[in-house]
C-alpha positions in Angstrom: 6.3 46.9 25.0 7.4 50.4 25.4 7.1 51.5 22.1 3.3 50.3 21.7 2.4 51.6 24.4 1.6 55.4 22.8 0.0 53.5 19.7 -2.3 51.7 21.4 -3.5 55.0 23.7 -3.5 56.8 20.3 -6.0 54.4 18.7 -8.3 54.3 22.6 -8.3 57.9 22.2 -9.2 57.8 18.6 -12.3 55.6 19.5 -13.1 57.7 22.4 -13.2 60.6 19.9 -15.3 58.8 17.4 -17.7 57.8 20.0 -18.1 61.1 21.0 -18.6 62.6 17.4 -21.2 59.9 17.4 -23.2 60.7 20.4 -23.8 64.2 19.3 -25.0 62.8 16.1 -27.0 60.2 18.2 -28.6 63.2 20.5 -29.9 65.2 17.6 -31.6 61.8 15.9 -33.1 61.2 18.8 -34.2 64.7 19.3 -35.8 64.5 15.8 -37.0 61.3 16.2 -39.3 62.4 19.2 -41.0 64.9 16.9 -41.3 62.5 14.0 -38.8 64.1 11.7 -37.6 61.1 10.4 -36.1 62.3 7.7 -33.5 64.5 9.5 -33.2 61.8 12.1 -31.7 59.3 9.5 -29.7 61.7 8.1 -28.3 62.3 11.9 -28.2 58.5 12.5 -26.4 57.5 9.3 -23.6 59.5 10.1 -23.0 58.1 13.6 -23.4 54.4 11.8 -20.3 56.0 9.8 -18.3 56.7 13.3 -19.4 53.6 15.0 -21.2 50.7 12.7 -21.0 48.4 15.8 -23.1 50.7 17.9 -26.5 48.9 18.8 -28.2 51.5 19.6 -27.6 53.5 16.5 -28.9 50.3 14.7 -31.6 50.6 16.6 -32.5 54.0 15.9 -32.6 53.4 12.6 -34.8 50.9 13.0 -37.5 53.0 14.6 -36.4 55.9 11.9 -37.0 53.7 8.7 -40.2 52.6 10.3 -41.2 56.0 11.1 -41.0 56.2 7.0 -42.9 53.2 5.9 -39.8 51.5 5.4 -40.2 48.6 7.0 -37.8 46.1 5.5 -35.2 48.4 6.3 -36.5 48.3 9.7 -36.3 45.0 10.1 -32.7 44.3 9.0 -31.6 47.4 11.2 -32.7 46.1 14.0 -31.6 42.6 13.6 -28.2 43.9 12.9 -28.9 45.9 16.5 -29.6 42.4 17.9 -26.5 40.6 16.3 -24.5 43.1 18.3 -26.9 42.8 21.3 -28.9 39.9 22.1 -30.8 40.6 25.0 -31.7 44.0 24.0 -35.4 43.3 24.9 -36.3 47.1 23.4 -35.3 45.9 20.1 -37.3 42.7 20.3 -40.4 44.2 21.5 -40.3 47.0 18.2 -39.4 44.3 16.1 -42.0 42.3 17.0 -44.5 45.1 16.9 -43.6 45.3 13.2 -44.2 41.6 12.6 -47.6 42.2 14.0 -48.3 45.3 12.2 -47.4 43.0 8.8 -49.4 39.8 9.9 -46.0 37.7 10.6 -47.7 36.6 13.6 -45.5 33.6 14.6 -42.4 36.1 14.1 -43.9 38.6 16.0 -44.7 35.9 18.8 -41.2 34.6 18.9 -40.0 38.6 19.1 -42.1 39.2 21.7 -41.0 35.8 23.8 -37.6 36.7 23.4 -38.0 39.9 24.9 -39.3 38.6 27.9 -36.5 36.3 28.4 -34.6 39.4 29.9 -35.5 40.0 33.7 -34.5 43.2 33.6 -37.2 44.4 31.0 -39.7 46.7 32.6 -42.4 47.0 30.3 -44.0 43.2 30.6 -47.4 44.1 30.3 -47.2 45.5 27.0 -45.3 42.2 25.7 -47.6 39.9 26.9 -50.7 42.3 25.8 -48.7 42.3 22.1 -48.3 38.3 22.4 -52.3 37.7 23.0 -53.1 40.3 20.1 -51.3 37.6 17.8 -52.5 34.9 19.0 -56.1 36.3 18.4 -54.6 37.2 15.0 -54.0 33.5 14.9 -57.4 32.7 15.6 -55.7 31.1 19.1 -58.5 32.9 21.1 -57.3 30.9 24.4 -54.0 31.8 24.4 -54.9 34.9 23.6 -57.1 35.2 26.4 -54.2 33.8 28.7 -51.5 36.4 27.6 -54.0 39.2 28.5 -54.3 37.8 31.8 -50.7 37.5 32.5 -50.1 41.2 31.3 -53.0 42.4 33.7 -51.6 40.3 36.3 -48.0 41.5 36.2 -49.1 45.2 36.0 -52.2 45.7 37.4 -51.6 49.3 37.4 -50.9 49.3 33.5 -51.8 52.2 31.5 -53.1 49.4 28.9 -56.0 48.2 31.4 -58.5 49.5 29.2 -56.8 47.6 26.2 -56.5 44.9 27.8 -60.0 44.5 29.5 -61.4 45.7 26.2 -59.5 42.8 24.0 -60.3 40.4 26.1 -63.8 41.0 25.6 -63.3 40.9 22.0 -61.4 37.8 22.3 -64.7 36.5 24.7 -67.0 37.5 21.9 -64.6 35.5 19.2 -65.0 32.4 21.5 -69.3 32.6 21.2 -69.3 33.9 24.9 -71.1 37.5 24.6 -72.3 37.5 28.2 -68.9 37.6 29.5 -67.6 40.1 26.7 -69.9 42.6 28.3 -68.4 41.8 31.2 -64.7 42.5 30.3 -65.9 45.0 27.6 -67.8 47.2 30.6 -64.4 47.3 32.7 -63.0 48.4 29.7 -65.1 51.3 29.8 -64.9 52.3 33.6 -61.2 52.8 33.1 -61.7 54.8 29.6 -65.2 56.0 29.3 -64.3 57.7 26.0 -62.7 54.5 24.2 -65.3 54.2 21.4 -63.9 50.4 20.2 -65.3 49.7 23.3 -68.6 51.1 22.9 -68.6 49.5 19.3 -67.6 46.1 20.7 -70.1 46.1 23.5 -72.5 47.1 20.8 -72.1 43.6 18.7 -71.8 42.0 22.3 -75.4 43.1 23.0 -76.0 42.3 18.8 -75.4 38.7 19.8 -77.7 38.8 23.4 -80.6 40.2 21.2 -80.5 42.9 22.9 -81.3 45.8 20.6 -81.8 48.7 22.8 -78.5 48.3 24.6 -76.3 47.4 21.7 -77.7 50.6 19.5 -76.5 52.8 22.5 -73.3 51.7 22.1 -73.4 51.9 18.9 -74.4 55.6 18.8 -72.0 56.4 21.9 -69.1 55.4 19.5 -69.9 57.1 16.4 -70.4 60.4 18.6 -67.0 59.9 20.4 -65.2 59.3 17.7 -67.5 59.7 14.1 -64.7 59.9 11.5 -62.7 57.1 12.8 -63.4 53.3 11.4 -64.5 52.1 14.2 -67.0 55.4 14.0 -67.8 54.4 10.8 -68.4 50.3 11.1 -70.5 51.3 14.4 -73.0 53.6 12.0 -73.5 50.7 9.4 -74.1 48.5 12.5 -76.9 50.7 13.6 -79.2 50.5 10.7 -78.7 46.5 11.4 -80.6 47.3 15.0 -84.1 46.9 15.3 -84.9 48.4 18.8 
């Protein structure tokens, strides 16, 4: 027992070591990662996968790194290895399920999402449940939709996605052939962000639909002045020459 003893501190202290070599690497990724160099963060992050290829986190990293590049396949198995070592990291199903989204794997995304809620520690609800109602409008699921942005409003009410979430829930209102209560939604929207011109372009087709042309050309022009090179800039000028005040 004796004689083990100093081998197995030698190999402790050799992890310790490694872990340590790794962290430094894992500091600068993340350093680079915060100013979107993700270039030099995987080149930082694939050598602390050499020191420690059981670290979640550094599968993890890579998974927002390899995102960051357009990579997303490589995303997605990097963090799925980060959840084979970690389950309940809801951090990881939350990005992952963002990607999902963001590739039109809506029931992936959904079960993502769910899973991340399943931890009672996770402190970013709201933005889950927000993400789980996007797909579901995806989905053309406009009720559950709808119910999803209610839970995330009513878990944070303070949420810095209010305006999000007001606005897609008027969006969501409009879907279902309500209009009258997509202005409602779309206008709360609006008194929380003022300058959110997808609002302004959504109230805009709300108004569309009330026959309303007067109001719903204001909106229009309100968005394509707050934001006139954007999509949303651009779709609300081609709705304008559509409105016949």
């Amino acid at each position: 027992m004796l004689l083990l003893l100093p081998i197995g501190l030698a190999a402790c202290a050799n992890k310790a070591q490694l872990r340590e070599q790794a962290g430094a690497h894992i500091n600068v990724g993340t350093a680079y990662l915060g100013s979107g160099q993700y270039n030099a963060a995987l080149k930082e992050l694939l050598e602390a996968e050499k020191l420690t290829p059981d670290d979640p986190k550094v599968h993890y990293l890579l998974g927002i790194s390899y995102h960051g590049k357009g990579l997303d396949e490589k995303a997605i198995a990097e963090f799925q290895r980060a959840l084979s070592l970690k389950p309940d990291e809801s951090e990881v199903h939350n990005f992952l399920g963002a990607i999902y989204l963001e590739k039109g794997r809506y029931d992936d995304a959904i079960a993502s999402f769910e899973r991340a809620l399943t931890n009672i520690l996770y402190d970013t609800p709201a933005a889950t449940l927000y993400n789980i109602g996007r797909a579901y409008y995806e989905k053309g699921q406009y009720e559950m939709a709808l119910k999803h942005y209610r839970d995330a409003a009513a878990k944070e009410p303070y949420t810095v996605l209010m305006p999000l979430i007001e606005m897609n829930m008027g969006v969501a209102w409009l879907a279902k052939g309500n209009p009258e209560e997509a202005v409602v939604h779309l206008r709360k929207s609006l008194d929380l962000a003022p300058s959110l011109a997808e609002s302004h372009y959504w109230l805009g087709l709300s108004h569309q639909d009330l026959n309303q042309p007067d109001m719903a050309a204001a909106a229009f022009w309100t968005a394509v002045k707050l934001a006139p090179e954007s999509e949303v800039g651009r779709k609300a000028k081609e709705q304008l020459k559509t409105v016949t005040p």
